[in-house]
Phi, psi and omega in degrees: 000128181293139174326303185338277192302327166325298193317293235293322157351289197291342176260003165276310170297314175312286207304334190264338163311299185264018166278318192253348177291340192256011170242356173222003160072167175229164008287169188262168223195148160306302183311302183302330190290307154323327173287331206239328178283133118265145205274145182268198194298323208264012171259312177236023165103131182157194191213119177283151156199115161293143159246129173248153202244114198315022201311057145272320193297000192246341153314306175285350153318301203298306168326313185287314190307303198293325194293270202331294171331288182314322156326278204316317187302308156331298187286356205255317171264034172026059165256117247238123191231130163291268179229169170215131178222168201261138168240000167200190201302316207237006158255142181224150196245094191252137156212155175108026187264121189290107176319343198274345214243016213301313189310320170298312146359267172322290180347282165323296143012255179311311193272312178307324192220051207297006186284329197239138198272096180266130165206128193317151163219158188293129222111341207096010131336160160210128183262108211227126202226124183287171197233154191294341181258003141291337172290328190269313179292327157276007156271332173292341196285312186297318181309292194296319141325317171276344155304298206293325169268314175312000167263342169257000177267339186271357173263315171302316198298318178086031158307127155289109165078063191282164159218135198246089168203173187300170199213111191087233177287181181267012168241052182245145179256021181262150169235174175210128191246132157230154172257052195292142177062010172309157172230009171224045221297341195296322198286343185272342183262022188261309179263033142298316193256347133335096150276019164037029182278132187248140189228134180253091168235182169272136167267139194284106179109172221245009198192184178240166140305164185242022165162147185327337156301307201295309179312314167313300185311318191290344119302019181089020254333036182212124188280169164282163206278005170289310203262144166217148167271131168226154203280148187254166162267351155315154202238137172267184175305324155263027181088336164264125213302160197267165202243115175233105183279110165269153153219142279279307179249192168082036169223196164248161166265153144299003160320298194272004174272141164299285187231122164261140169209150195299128182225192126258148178315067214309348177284332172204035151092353172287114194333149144213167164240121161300124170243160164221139197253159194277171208297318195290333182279330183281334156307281172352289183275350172291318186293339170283315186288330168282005183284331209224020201297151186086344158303156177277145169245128188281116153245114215263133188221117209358097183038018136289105165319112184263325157214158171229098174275178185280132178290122148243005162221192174284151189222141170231331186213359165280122156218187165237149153248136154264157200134171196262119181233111180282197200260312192315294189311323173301302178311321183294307208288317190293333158319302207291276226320314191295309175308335182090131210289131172291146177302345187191194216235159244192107174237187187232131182284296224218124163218118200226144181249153184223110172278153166338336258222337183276309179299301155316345176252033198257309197303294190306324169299281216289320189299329180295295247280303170313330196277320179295325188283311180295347166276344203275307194287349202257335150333303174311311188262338181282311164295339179264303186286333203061234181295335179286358197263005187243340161307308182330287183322295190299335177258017139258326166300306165313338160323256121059270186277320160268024166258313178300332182291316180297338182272352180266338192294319209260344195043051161295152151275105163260146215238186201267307177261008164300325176300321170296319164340309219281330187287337163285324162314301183292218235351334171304326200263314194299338181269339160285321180289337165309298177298281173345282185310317186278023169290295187312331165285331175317302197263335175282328125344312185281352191097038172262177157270176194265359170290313162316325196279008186268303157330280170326295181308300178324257186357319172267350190256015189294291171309308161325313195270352205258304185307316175291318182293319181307327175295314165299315174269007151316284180321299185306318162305319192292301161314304191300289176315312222214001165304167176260160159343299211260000148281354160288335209264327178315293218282315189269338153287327165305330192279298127005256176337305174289323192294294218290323207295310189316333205252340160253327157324299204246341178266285169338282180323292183317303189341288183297332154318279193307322178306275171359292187297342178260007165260016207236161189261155190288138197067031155278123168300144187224126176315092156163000000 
């Protein structure tokens, strides 16, 4: 045996060696192969959920944000204002702006907030309307924000191989999530839909109410458009929560928090979560509390107050939430917090559960499906090639074998129509080997012997074979880029599946020619 065949020998055995060490461990085991594969939703099982995400809420934020900004601004050039209030998702209201000053007005406006359209309303008034193609740009902006934390709170959870993206067009306002193998889907889709927006603001007035009425009545019964009431998780004598009027901007967000973590309570030992805000929220909130020392402060967790103690001093980057918190619960919330408040609040269109029970007989179907196919093709090759047809074979288990390796190396999902991948992949590689032999009947037809003409086919079907995969893995790319989950999952075993069939299609397959040829005598005839 020529050095030559050796080398490529000792790189065949390594590569198939350690292909099976990373998809079945060693020694190799069933078991380790369950560990190492990971299986998608429609295999093991699992929980779907389209969601759609409410983007009017991250509008009225943006909307709540700017009256505050135009406050400050206003007051930093002692321009004089009644009120400004949001009169709809994407409108303010401004009045009482001192006519002398109406140009600087605008000024601010334009250069500060070029987002907004300013137009006189009757009174002396101005009505300032977000424009319509800022308005299309913060619901994508919410959409892609509400991805982005919900992957990072299903990541704290330590879902395996989740798959998170927009569902449909890129101005759709759907996500579509799966989960394979949760076992607890109420806790995950309770914190998928938690919009954990945590509000520091002050409260107006010295106390809380004993219902949303009541509150209104104690303003003539309409609050001012500065104000809103909100519900506590405190309780009155009859169960029904108590009532707190805040007000609406002029607090923090969770924009400004840094960090949350599970702490306790020092009046009586009950999980809470400790927060802490980043430098700009901590200016922020130190100057509203020293603005407000003797005031109540609302610390607010999706619109509920969860308590509003009193300031007795300036406070800057520190609080607690306090409240009857089991400890399972302080852990979920501080995930959220930590993870970052969603732009807006969130249901669910669509909920489809896959049970195990499904996902095994999904395996077992695709594994038959694999196993019929792969005797029909190796059946095939053995009778038509005769002895080169047990070349075909050995260089489709390798096949194979470094597809199962790359995909645990790579930590893919194979999925259900991943399986199909896999059964297209063998008809990929029998059909590179098609070619190939029937070039090598070509030239020995032609009168070559068969080490040349083995030599020869390799060498011309080479391009070829470089051109139909390259074309295939366009196409496969594409599926992956612009696919849902199980055409991805499709789409990432072919692609797999095409590089390694190249490297056994023309390396291997040659390998084993040669081995043959050099045990054969010159002008020795080769079976096929």
């Amino acid at each position: 045996m020529s050095k030559r065949i050796r080398t490529r020998l000792i790189v065949i055995v390594v590569l198939t060696l350690l292909s099976v060490y990373l998809f079945s461990g060693f020694p190799p085991s069933i078991e380790n192969m369950k560990k190492r594969i990971n299986l998608g939703l429609d295999l093991q099982g699992g929980i779907q959920l389209v969601l759609r995400v409410k983007t009017s809420d991250a509008i009225r934020a943006e909307t709540d944000q700017t009256i505050e900004s135009v406050k400050t601004q206003l007051q930093k050039e002692n321009i004089t204002f009644g009120e400004m209030t949001r009169t709809q998702d994407d409108q303010i209201t401004a009045t009482g702006v001192d006519p002398s000053k109406s140009a600087d007005f605008r000024r601010i406006i334009t250069e500060v907030h070029p987002e907004w359209d300013v137009a006189s309303s009757t009174g002396g008034g101005y009505t300032l309307q977000l424009k319509q193609a800022q308005a299309a740009t913060y619901r994508q902006q919410s959409v892609d924000q509400a991805i982005s934390t919900i992957s990072n709170r299903i990541n704290a959870l330590g879902v395996t191989e989740p798959t998170i993206q927009r569902r449909g067009a890129t101005t759709s306002d759907q996500i579509l999530i799966q989960f394979p193998g949760v076992k607890d889907p109420a806790r995950v889709e309770d914190i998928i839909q938690s919009t954990a927006l945590l509000e520091l603001k002050i409260v107006d007035g010295t106390g809380s109410f004993p219902s949303e009425e009541a509150a209104k009545a104690s303003y003539g019964g309409v609050l001012p458009g500065d104000l809103e009431s909100l519900p506590s998780i405190e309780r009155s004598a009859d169960g029904s929560p108590l009532y707190y009027v805040v007000h609406k901007t002029g607090g923090i967000t969770g924009r400004d928090l840094k960090n949350a973590y599970v702490s306790r309570d020092p009046n009586n030992g009950r999980p809470a979560i400790s927060f802490s805000l980043n430098s700009d929220g901590a200016k922020k909130f130190g100057s509203i509390t020293e603005r407000n020392v003797g005031k109540l402060l609302a610390i607010i967790l999706d619109n509920r107050v969860q308590s509003a103690p009193v300031l007795h001093e300036r406070i800057y980057d520190q609080g607690q939430i306090t409240g009857s918190f089991t400890q399972k619960d302080a852990d979920d919330l501080a995930l959220k917090l930590r993870s970052g408040a969603l732009p807006a609040s969130i249901s669910i269109d669509e909920e489809t559960i896959v049970g195990a029970s499904l996902g095994a007989d999904s395996i077992k179907a695709g594994v038959t499906a694999s196993l019929i196919a792969l005797a029909a093709v190796l059946a095939f090759v053995l009778i038509y090639y005769k002895a080169s047809g047990i070349n075909a074979a050995i260089a489709m288990f390798l096949n194979l074998i470094v597809l199962l390796g790359a995909m645990a190396y790579l930590g893919a999902t194979l999925t259900l129509p991943g399986i199909a991948g896999v059964i297209l992949t063998i008809g990929v590689g029998i059909d590179s080997n098609v070619l190939i032999f029937e070039r090598i009947r070509e030239e020995m037809r032609a009168g070559k012997n068969a080490a040349s003409a083995v030599l020869t086919s390799f060498n011309r079907v080479f391009i070829t074979l470089v051109d139909t995969h390259l074309a295939a893995l366009i196409s496969a790319t594409f599926l992956f880029l612009f696919g849902t989950g199980p055409v991805k999952g499709f789409a990432v075993t072919l692609v797999i599946g095409l590089v390694s069939n190249m490297f056994t299609a023309v390396f291997v397959s040659r390998t084993l020619f040669e081995i043959v040829l050099a045990r054969k005598e010159v002008g020795e005839s080769i079976s096929i």
